[in-house]
Each structure stands twice: as structure tokens, then as C-alpha cells.
C-alpha positions as CSV (number, residue, x, y, z in Angstrom):
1,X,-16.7,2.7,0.7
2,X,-13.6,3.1,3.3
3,X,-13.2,6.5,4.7
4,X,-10.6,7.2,7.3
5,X,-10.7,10.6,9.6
6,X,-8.6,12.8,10.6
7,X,-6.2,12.6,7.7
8,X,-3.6,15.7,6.8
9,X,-3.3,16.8,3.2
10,X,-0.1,15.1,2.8
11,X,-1.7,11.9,4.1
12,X,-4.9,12.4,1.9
13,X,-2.0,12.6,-1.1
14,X,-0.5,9.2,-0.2
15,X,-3.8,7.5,0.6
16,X,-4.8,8.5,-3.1
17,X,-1.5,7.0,-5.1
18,X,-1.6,4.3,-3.2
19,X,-5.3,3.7,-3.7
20,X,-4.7,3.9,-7.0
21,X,-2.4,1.2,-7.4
22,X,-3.2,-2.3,-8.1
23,X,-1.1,-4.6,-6.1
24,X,0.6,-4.9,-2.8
25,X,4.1,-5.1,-4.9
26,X,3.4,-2.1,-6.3
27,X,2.6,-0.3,-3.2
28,X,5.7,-1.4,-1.8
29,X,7.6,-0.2,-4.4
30,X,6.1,3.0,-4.2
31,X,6.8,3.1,-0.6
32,X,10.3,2.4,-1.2
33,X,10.9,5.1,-3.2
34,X,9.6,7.8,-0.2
35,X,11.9,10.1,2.3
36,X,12.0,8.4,4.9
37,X,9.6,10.6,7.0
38,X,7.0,10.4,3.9
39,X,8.2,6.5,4.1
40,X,6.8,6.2,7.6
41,X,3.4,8.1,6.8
42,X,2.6,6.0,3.4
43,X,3.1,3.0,6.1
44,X,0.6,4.5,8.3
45,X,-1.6,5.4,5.4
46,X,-1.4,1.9,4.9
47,X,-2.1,0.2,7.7
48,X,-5.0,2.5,8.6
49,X,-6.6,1.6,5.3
50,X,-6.0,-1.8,6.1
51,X,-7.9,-1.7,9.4
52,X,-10.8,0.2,8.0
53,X,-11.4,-2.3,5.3
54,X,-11.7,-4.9,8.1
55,X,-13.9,-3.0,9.7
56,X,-15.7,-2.4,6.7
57,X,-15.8,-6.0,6.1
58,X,-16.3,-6.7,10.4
59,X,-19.8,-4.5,9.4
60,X,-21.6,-6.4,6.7
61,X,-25.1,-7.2,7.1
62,X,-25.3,-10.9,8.4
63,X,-28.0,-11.6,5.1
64,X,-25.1,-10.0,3.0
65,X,-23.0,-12.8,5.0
66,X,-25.6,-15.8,4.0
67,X,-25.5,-14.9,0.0
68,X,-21.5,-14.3,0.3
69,X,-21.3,-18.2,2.0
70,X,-24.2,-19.5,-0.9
71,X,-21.4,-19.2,-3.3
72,X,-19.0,-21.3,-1.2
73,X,-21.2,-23.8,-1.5
């Protein structure tokens, strides 16, 4: 599960919708339609979820890693 620190209420707010939608159009879209300080936020919201999934993902275990790859195969 992602968890990202340190975020204000407002922040917590945007992170929610836009967890809650299902595709990156749709984020955008909903991004668009921001103030443009609450614009900026969302993008920060955005990016930081971004970099905790890949850190997330930068964490697996390396036998998680081996059954992932078996299904490459």
C-alpha cells in the first residue's frame, strides 16, 4: 500500500479524488478543472504518488521478483 508523509488536508483531499479515478485522462481532466494554485498541488499530489509507487515497486522482495519474471516466460 503507498503512503506519502507529510501531506496537508487539502492535499490528503486531492490525493483521494485522484486515487479514485481510473485513468491518467481522467486525472488530467480533473486537474484541469482546478484554481490554479489547487492545479499546482493536484500536480504535486501527483507526482509524489508517482514516486512512491516506484519506490514501492523499487522494494519488492527479490523472490516476489522471480514469480513476477515466471510469467514472462
Amino acid at each position: 500500500m503507498i503512503q506519502i508523509e507529510g501531506l496537508n488536508k487539502k492535499q490528503r483531499m486531492l490525493a483521494d479524488i485522484i486515487w479514485s479515478l481510473d485513468t491518467q485522462d481522467q486525472v488530467k481532466a480533473f486537474i484541469a478543472t482546478l484554481p490554479a494554485k489547487d492545479r499546482l498541488q493536484a500536480q504535486l499530489v501527483t507526482q509524489m504518488m508517482i514516486l512512491a509507487f516506484i519506490d514501492e515497486v523499487n522494494s519488492i522482495e527479490p523472490e516476489t521478483v522471480e514469480l513476477i519474471n515466471s510469467f514472462k516466460e
